[in-house]
C-alpha positions in Angstrom: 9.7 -14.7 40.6 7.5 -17.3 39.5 4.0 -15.7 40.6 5.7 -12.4 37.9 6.7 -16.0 35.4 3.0 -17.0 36.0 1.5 -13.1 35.4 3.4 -13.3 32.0 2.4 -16.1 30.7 -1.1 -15.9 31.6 -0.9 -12.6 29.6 1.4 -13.7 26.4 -1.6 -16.7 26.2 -4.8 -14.2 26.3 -3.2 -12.4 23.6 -2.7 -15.5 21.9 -5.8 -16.9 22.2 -7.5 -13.1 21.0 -5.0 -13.4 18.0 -6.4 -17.0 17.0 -10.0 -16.1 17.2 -9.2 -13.4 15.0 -7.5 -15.5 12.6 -10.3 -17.7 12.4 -13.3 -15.5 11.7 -13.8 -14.7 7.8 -13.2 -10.8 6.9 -15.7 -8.2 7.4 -18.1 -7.2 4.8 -20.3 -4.5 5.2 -22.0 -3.6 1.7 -24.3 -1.1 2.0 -25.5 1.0 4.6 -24.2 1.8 7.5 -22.7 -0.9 10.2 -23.8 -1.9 13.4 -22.0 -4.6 15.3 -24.0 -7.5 16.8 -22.7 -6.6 20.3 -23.6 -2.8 19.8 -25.6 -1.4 23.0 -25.5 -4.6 25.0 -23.2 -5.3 28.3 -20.3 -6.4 26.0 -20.1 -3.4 24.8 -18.3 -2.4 29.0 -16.0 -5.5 28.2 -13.0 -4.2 26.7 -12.3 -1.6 29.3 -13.1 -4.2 31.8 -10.1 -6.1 30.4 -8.1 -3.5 30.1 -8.2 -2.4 33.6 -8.4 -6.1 35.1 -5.0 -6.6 32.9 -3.1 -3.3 34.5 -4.3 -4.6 38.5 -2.7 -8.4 38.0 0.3 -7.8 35.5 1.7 -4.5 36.4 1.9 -3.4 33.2 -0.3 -0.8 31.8 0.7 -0.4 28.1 -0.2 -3.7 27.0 -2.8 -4.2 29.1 -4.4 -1.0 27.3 -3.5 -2.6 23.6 -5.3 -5.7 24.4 -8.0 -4.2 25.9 -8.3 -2.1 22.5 -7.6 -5.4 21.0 -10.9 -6.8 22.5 -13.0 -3.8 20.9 -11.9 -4.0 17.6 -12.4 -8.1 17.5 -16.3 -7.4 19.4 -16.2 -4.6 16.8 -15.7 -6.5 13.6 -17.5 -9.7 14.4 -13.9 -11.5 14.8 -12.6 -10.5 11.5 -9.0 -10.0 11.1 -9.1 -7.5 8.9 -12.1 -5.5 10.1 -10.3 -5.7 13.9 -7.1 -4.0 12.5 -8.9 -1.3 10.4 -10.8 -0.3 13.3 -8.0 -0.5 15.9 -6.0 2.0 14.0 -8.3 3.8 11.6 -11.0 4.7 13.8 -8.8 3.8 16.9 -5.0 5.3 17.3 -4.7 7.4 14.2 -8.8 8.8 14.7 -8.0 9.9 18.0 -4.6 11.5 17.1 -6.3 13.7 14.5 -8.9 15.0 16.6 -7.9 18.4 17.5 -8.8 18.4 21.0 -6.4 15.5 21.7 -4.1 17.3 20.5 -4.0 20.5 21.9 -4.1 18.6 25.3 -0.9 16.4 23.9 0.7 19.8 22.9 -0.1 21.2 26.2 1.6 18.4 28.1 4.8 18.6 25.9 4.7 22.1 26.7 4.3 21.9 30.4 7.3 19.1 30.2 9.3 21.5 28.9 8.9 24.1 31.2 9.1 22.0 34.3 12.6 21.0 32.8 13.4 24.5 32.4 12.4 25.2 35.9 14.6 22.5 37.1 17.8 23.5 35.3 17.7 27.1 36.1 17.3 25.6 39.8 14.1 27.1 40.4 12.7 24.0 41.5 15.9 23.3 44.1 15.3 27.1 45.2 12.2 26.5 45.9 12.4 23.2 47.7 15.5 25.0 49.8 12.6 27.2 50.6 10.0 25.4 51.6 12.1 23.1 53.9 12.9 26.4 56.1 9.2 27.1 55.9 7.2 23.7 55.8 7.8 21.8 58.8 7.3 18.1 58.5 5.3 15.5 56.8 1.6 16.8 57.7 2.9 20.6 56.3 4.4 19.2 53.7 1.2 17.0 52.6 -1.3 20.1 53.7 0.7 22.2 51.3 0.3 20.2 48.4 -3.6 20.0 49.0 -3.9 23.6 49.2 -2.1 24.5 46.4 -4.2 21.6 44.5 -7.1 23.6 45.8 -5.8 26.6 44.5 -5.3 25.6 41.2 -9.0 24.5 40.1 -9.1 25.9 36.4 -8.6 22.8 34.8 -7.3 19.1 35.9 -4.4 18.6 33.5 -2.9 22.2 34.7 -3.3 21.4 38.2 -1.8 17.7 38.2 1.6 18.6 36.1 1.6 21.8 38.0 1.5 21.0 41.7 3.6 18.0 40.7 6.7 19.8 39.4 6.0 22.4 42.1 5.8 20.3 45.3 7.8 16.9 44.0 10.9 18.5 45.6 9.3 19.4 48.7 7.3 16.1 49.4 10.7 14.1 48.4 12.7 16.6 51.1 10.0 15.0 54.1 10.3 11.6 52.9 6.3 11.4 51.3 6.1 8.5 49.1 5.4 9.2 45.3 2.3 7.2 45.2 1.0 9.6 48.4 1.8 12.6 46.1 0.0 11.0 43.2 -3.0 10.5 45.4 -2.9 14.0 46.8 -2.3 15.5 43.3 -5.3 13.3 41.4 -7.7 13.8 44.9 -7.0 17.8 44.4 -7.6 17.6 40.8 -11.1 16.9 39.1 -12.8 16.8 43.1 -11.6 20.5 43.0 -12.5 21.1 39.9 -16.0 19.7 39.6 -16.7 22.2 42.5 -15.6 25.2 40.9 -17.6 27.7 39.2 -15.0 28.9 36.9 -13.5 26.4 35.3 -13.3 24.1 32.4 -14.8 21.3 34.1 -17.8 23.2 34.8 -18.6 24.6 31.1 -18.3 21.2 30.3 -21.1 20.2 32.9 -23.2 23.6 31.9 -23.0 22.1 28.1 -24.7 19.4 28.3 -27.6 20.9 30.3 -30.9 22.3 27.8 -33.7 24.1 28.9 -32.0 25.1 31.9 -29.6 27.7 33.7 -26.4 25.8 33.6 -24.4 27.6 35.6 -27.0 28.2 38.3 -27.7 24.4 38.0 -24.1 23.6 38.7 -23.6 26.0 41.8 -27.0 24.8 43.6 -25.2 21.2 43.1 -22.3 22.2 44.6 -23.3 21.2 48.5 -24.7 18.2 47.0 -21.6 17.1 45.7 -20.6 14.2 48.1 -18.0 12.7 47.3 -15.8 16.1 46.0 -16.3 17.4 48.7 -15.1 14.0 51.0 -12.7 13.4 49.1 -11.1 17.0 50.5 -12.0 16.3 53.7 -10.3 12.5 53.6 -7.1 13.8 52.4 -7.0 16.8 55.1 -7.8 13.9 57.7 -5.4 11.4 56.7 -2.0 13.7 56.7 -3.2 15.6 60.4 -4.1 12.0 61.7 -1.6 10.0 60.4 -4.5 7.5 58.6 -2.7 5.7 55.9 -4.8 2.3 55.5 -4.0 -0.1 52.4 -1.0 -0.5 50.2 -0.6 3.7 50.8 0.2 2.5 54.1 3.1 0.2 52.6 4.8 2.7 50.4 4.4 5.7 53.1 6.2 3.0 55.5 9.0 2.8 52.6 9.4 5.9 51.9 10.1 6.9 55.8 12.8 4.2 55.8 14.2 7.1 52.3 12.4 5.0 49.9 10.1 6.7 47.8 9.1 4.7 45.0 8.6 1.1 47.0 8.4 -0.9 43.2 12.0 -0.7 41.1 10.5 0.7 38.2 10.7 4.3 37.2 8.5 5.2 34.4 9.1 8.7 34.0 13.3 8.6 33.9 15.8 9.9 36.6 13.6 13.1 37.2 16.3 13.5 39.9 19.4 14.6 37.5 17.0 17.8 36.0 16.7 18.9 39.6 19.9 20.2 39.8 20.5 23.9 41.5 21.7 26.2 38.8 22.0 29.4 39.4 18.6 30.7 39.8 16.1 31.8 43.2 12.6 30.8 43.8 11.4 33.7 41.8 12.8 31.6 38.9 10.1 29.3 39.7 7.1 31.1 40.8 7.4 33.6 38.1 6.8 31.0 35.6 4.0 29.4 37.3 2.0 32.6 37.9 3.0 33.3 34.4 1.5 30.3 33.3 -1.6 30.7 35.1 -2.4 33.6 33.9 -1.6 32.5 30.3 -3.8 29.5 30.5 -6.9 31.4 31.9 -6.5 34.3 29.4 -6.2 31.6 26.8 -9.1 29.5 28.0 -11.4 33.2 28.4 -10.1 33.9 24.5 -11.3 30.8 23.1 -14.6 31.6 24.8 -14.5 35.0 22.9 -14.3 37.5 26.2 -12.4 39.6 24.0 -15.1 39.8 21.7 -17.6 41.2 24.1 -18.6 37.8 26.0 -18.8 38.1 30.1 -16.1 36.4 31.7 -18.8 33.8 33.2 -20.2 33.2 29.8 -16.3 33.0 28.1 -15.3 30.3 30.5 -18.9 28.3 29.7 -17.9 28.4 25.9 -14.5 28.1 26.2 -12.5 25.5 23.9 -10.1 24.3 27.2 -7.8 22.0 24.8 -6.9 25.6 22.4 -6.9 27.5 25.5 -4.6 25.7 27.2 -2.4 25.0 24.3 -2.1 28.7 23.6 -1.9 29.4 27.0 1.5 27.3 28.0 2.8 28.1 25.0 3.1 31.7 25.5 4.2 30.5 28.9 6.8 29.2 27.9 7.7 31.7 25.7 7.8 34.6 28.8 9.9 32.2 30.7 12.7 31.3 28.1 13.2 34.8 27.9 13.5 35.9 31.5 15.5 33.1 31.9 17.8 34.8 28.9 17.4 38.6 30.3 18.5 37.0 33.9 21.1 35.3 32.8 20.3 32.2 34.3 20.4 29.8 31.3 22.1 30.2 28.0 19.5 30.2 24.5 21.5 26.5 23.6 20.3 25.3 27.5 17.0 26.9 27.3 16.5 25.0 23.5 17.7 21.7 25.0 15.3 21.4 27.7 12.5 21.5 25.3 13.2 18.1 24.0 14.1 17.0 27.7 10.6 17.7 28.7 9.1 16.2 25.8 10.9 12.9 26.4 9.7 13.4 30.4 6.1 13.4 28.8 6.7 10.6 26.4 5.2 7.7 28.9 2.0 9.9 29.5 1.2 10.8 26.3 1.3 6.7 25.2 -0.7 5.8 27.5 -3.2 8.6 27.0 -3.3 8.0 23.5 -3.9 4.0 24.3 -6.9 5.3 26.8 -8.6 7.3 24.1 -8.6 4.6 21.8 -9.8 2.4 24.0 -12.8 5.0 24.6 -13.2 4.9 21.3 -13.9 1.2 20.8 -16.6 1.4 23.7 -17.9 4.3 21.9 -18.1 2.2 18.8 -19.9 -0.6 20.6 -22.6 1.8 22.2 -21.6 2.0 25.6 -23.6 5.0 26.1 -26.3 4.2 24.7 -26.6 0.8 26.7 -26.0 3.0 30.1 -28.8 5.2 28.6 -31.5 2.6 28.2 -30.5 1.1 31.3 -30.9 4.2 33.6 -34.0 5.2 31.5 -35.8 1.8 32.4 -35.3 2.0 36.5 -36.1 5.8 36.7 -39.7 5.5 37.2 -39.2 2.8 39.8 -36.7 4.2 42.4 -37.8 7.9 42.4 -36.2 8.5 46.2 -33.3 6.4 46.0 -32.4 7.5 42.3 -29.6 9.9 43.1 -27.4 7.2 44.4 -28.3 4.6 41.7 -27.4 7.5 39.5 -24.4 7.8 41.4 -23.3 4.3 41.5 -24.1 4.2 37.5 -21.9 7.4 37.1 -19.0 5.5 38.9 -18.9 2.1 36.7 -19.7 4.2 33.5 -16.7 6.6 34.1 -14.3 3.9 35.9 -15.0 1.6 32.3 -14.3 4.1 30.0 -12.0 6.5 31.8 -13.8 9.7 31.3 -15.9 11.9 33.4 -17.2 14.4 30.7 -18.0 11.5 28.4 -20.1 10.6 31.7 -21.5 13.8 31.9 -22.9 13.4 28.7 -24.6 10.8 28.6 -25.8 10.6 32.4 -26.9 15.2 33.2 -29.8 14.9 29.9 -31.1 11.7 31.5 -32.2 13.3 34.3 -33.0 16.6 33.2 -35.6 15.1 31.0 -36.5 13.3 34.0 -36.9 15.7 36.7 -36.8 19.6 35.1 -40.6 19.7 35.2 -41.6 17.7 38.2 -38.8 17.7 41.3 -36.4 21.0 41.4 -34.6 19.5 44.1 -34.1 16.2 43.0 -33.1 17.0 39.8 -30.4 19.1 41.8 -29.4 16.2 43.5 -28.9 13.8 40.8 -27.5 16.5 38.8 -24.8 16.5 41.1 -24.5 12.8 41.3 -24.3 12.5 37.7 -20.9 15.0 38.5 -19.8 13.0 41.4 -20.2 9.4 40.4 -18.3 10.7 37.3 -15.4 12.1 39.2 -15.4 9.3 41.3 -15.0 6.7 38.3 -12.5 8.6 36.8 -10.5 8.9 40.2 -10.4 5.1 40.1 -10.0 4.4 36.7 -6.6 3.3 35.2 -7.0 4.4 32.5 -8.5 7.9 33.1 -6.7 10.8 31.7 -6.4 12.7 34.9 -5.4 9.5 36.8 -2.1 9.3 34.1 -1.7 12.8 34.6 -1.5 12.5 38.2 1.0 9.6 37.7 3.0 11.9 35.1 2.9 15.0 37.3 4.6 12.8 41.0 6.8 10.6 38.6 4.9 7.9 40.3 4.8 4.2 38.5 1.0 4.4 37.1 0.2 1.0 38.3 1.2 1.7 42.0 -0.4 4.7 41.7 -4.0 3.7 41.1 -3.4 0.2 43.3 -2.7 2.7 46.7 -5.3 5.1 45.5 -8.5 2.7 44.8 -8.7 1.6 48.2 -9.5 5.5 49.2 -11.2 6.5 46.3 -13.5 3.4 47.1 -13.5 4.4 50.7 -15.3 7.9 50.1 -17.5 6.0 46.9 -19.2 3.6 49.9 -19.8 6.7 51.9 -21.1 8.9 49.6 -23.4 6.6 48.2 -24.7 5.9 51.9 -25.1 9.9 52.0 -27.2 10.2 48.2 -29.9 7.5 49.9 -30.1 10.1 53.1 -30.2 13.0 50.5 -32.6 11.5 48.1 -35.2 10.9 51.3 -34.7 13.9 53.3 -33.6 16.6 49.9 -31.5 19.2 52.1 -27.6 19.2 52.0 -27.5 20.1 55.4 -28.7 17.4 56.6 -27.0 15.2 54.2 -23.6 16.5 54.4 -22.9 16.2 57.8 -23.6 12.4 58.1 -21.8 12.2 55.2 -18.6 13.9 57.3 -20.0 12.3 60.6 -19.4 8.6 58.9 -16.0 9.9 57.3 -14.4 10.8 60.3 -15.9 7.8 62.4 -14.4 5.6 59.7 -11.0 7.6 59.6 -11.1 7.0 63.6 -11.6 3.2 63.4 -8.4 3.6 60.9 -6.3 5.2 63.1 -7.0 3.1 66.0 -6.6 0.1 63.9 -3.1 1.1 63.2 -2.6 1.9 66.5 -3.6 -1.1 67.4 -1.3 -3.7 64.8 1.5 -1.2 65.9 1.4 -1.9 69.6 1.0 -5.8 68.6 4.4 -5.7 66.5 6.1 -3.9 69.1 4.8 -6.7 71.7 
């Protein structure tokens, strides 16, 4: 109780102290021309998100932890103006990033998918199919390798496949006793990792747009066996549910959650999930029809946006594709199919089917803040030239470590996208770096630091708190955000330390398959030590 006193304080007298300096700066005057804060393009400029996320570890809390993180852009921003500070934090903060369209199609696409996942549950799709799988999934390790695959499955884009495999196996992994913050970590490990190593998807015709001069798309399948820590991360999460692994505070809540306790921490951020998930009337195709449905919605979307209907080859529709439309056209016609089988079955009424739409949007209401705080926050590092102080910096030290580059590239891509909670941000600034760098002199090495450009991003944004797909993950278990990314950082980190290990022996040696398999060879060996580790405190408690 006091230590949670002491937290609070500490955080009511930062904000405090912010509020004072602002108060005692003069106003911000910028006549003529256009203005470039003092701090712009220097280390401060990483601050606020530093903040931010240092906040959301001690306190608990993410949504002010978010606002004074914000808070500390707009004062580095302004020069410590009162005035200037509040324009920017909401002008070209909150209300700039809720007018950009992309936003919200993705904010429309989430209020969307809340609404069909209620519909699922009131029909009692979701029960129907959780009946299911407990006849068919045997135990915590099916139950766990389940989720994965259908993770795996579902690689066209990151925010489909967190909300989906959520709502799809949250009634499974509940029915074995697997801890919410295990089925966030499987849901966010099986997300962008997935993604970043498939072809067709949004993630890569983000990657193959932001590479001139060169074939994309080739570009990003040659980096595919290069791709570390992706392709760990899949192998880590395979490991831990057959061997039983759990290291950390995962460990903790998986111990809880045994003992029927799934959430460990009293707080429930996302409501009483459990009274939607009621059996109605409905089967498992009352599920799975809407998913597929869905599926096929979103890619025919995503493929329409990238004009395949206007003669493009699917390949080239997905590369050009606008995912935020696409996906926002895509679940909405979703939803529209499902509302009226639902009717034509007979399983839910029109007034039942209406009612769940503002259900799910209240279900999404905790996501979509916090999303909305993280892209303002991005927006006050963007404002302060974060990526143009990452860009000198990696620019200055890539004549000098020519064989050791893909994992300083790597390590780089990690702290960039961990500070400002975006991988294709990442991608943007890091992929023309080095294909200025290497296009014309090392073919392989700009393959390999092509791909650690992608995996240091992925890797950042799988530890950041305040990455999109890491709240999305959070939102798709119902799992408290904070416990979520406190049981997931020790893992993420885990397969970070080993993939850099494997760039220095890829950087040296320029095959994948000789890299990869140390890469898996130090995995498993660590996994090992784990699992005898646990062994080993288990016998002592028992003694």
């Amino acid at each position: 109780m006091n230590v949670s006193r002491t937290r609070k304080l500490l955080g009511a007298a930062f904000v405090m102290a912010v509020l004072l300096a602002g108060f005692a700066f003069p106003a911000l005057a910028s006549e003529g021309g256009d203005y470039v804060p003092s701090m712009y393009a220097t280390f401060w400029a990483l601050i606020p998100p530093v903040v931010a996320i240092g906040l959301a570890l001690i306190t608990k809390e993410v949504y002010s932890s978010l606002f004074v993180g914000i808070l500390v852009g707009g004062l580095f921003y302004s020069g410590f103006s009162f005035e200037g500070t509040v324009l920017h934090i909401f002008q070209d903060g909150i209300i700039s990033v809720l007018s950009d369209s992309y936003n919200v199609g993705i904010l429309i696409f989430l209020v969307i998918l809340g609404a069909m996942v209620s519909l699922m549950n009131k029909a009692g799709g979701s029960a129907a199919f959780g009946r299911w799988a407990s006849e068919h999934i045997k135990g915590r390790v099916g139950a766990q390798l389940a989720t994965v695959a259908l993770g795996v499955l579902i690689f066209i884009d990151d925010y489909f496949n967190c909300l989906t495999v959520g709502s799809v196996m949250r009634p499974v992994t509940d029915k074995h006793n697997i801890s919410r913050a295990k089925l966030s970590y499987l849901i966010d490990a099986t997300a962008a990792p997935v993604c970043i190593i498939a072809p067709i998807s949004s993630w890569a015709a983000a990657v193959t747009g932001f590479v001139e001069g060169e074939d994309g798309l080739a570009l990003f399948i040659r980096a595919i066996p290069y791709n570390f820590y992706a392709l760990l991360t899949i192998i880590m999460m395979i490991a831990l549910a057959v061997m039983n692994a759990d290291f950390g505070p995962m460990a903790v809540h998986e111990a809880n959650a045994k003992k029927g306790d799934l959430f460990t921490t009293p707080d429930r951020p996302y409501g009483d999930g459990q009274a939607l998930e009621h059996a109605g009337n409905g089967s498992v195709k009352d599920l799975l029809i809407p998913i597929i449905t869905l599926i096929i919605c979103c890619v025919i979307g995503m493929i329409y946006t990238g004009d395949f209907f206007s003669g493009e080859s699917f390949v080239n529709a997905f590369s050009n594709c606008d995912a935020s439309l696409g996906l926002a056209l895509g679940s909405f016609f979703g939803l529209l199919i499902t509302v009226i089988l639902y009717l034509v079955r007979r399983v839910l009424s029109f007034k039942e089917c209406m009612n769940c739409i503002p259900e799910g949007f209240q279900a999404m209401v905790p996501a979509i803040l916090i999303l909305t705080l993280a892209w303002s926050l991005k927006a006050m590092t963007d404002s302060l030239g974060a990526a143009e102080y990452v860009e000198a910096l990696v620019k200055s030290s890539a004549d000098s470590f020519v064989a050791v580059l893909p994992a300083i590239i790597f390590v780089v891509g990690c702290l960039l996208a961990f500070a400002t909670g975006t991988s294709w941000g990442t991608f943007g600034i890091l992929i023309p770096i080095v294909v200025e760098a290497f296009s014309a002199t090392n073919p392989a090495l700009l393959t390999i630091s092509i791909s650690a450009c992608m995996a240091g991003a992925v890797c950042g944004d799988h530890c950041s708190p305040i990455s999109d797909t890491t709240i999305m993950a959070s939102a798709g278990a119902q799992c408290n955000h904070v416990n979520h990314v406190s049981t997931q950082l020790p893992y993420a980190v885990s397969v970070a330390v080993i993939s850099f290990i494997t760039y220095l022996v890829a950087g040296f040696v320029q095959t994948a398959w000789i890299a990869l398999p140390v890469g898996v060879i130090l995995m498993m060996g660590f996994l090992f030590v784990v699992k005898n580790r646990n062994s080993n405190k288990n016998e002592e408690t028992l003694a």
